[in-house]
C-alpha positions in Angstrom: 3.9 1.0 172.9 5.9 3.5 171.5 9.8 3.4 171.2 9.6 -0.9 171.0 10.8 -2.6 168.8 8.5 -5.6 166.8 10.1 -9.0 166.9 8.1 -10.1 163.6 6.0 -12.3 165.4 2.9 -10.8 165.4 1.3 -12.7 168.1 4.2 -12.2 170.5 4.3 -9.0 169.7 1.0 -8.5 171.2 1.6 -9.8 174.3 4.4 -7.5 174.9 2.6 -4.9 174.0 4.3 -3.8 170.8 7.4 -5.9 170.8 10.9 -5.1 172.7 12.4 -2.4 174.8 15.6 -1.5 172.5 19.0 -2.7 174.9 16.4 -6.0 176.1 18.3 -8.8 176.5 16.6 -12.2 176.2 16.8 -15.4 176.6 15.2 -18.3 175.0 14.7 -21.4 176.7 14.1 -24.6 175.0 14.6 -28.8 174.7 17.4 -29.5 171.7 14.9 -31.6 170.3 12.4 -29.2 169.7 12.4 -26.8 166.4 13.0 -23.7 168.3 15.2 -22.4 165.8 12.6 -21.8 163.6 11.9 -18.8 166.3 14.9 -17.4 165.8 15.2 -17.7 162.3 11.7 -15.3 162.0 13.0 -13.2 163.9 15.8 -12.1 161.3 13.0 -10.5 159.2 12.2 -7.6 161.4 15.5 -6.3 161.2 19.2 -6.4 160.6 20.5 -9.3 162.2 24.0 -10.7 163.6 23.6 -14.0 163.7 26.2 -15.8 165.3 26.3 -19.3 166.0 28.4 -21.8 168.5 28.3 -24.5 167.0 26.5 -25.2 163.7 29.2 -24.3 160.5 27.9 -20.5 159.5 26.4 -22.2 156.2 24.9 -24.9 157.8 23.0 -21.9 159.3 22.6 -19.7 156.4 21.3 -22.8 154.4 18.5 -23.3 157.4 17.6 -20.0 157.1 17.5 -19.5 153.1 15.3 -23.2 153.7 12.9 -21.9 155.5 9.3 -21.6 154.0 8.5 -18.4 156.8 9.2 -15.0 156.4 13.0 -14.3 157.3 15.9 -11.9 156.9 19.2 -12.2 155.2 21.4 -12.1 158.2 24.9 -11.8 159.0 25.7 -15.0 160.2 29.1 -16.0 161.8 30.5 -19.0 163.5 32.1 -18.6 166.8 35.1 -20.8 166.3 38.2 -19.6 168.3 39.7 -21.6 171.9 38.7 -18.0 173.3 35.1 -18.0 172.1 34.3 -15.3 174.6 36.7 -12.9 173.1 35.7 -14.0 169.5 32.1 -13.1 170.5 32.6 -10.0 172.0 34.8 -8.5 169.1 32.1 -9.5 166.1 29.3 -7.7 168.5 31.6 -4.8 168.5 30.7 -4.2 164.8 26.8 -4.2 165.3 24.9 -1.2 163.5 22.0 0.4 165.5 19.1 -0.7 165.8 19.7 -4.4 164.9 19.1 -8.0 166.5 21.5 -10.3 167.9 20.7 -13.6 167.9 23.3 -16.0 169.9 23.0 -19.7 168.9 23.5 -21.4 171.4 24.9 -20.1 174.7 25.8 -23.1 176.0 29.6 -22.8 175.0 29.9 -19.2 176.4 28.6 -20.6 179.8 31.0 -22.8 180.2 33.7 -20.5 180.4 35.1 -18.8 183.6 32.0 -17.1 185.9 34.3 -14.1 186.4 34.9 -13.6 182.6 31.0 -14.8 181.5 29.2 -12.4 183.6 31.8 -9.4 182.5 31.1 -10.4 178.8 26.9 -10.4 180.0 27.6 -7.0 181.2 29.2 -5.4 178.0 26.8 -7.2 176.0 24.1 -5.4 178.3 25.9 -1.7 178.0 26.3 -2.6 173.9 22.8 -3.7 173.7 21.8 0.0 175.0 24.4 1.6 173.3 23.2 0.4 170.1 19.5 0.3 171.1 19.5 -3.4 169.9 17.6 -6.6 171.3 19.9 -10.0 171.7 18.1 -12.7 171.9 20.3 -15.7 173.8 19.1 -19.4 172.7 19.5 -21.5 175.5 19.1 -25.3 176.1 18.0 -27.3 178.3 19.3 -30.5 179.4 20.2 -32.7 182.0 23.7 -31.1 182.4 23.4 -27.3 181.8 26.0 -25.5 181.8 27.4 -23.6 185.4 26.7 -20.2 184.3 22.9 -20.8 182.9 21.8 -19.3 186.3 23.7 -16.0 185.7 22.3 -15.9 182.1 18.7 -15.9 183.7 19.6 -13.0 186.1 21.2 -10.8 183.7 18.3 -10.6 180.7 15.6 -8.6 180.9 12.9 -11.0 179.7 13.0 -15.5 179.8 10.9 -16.9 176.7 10.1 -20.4 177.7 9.6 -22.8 174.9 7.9 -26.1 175.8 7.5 -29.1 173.8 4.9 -31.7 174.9 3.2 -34.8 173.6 -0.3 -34.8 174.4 -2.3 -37.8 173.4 -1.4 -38.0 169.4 -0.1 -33.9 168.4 2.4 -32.4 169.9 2.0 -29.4 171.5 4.6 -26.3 171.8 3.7 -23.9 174.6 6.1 -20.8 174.8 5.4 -18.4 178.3 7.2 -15.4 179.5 8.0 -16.2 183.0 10.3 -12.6 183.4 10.1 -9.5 181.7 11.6 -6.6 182.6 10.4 -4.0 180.2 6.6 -4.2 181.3 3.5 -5.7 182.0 4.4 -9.5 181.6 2.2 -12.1 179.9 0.3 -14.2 181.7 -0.9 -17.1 179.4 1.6 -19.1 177.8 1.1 -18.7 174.0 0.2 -22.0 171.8 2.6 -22.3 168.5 3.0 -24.1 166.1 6.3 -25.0 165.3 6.6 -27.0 161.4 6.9 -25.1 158.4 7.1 -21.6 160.4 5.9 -20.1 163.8 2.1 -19.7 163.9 -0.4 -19.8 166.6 -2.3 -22.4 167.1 -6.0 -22.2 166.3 -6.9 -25.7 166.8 -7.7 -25.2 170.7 -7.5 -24.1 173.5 -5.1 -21.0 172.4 -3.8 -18.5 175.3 
């Protein structure tokens, strides 16, 4: 579809018909024990990317992604480090160029702050996303205790990937669906990876 922008992931990008509206906001929903990050970490190749990150060191991060036997980027990564991690956020998204990614990893630390301040910062992050005609892309986990403000994280994107990890008899099995999507006709089959060395469909069986 014209005017989206690819992710790099050629089979998601299929499903959604091209890729991503530019100003889409995502998020990306997923267990801490699965390799999710290897998502995000392909997605740095389709464009230039902000990476910053909560709570990994910025060279843990940049040594993950230099590691990585897939196809990636040479992000800009930065670590999130202040008692105001809100403010620290919102002032190193100020400097994104057009037309780039924003990858936030994880959100978990920016939803526990104050509801009042979170869902003003989800709200510039929106009117900057359109501004810039970027896509952010918010990695989310799951858990027992999530944090307060995960619900107003899932109202404000545009579009919920849904990564899940599953053990069936002796493989196991990562399924990743799009339960929301704003920016068009949403996918209906949930989309069989495979999560080791990079993020590949897979062609074993039974692939959506």
């Amino acid at each position: 579809m014209v005017g989206r922008l690819d992710t790099g992931i050629d089979v998601l990008d299929r499903k959604l018909d091209g890729g991503l509206p530019p100003g889409c906001l995502v998020a990306y929903t997923a267990e801490p024990a699965s390799q999710s990050e290897l998502l995000l970490y392909e997605l740095t190749a389709a464009r230039g990317t902000l990476y910053l990150s909560t709570e990994r060191s910025d060279d843990a991060v940049r040594h993950a992604i230099e590691s990585s036997p897939s196809s990636v980027g040479s992000p800009t990564v930065r670590h999130v480090t202040s008692d105001t991690p809100i403010e620290e956020a919102t002032r190193l998204i100020g400097a994104l160029p057009d037309g780039a990614n924003l990858i936030i990893d994880t959100m978990d630390v920016l939803e526990r702050r104050d509801t009042e301040e979170y869902v003003a910062f989800l709200n510039e992050l929106k009117a900057t996303m359109l501004e810039t005609g970027s896509i952010a892309v918010l990695h989310c986990l799951k858990g027992a205790e999530e944090p307060a403000n995960r619900a107003r994280t899932i109202h404000a994107v545009d579009a919920v990937f849904d990564l899940r990890t599953k053990i069936t008899g002796s493989e196991l099995e990562n399924h990743l669906t799009v339960p929301k999507f704003r920016g068009g006709s949403q996918p209906t089959e949930a989309i069989k990876l495979e999560l080791t060395e990079e993020v590949a469909i897979d062609t074993s069986r039974d692939i959506a």
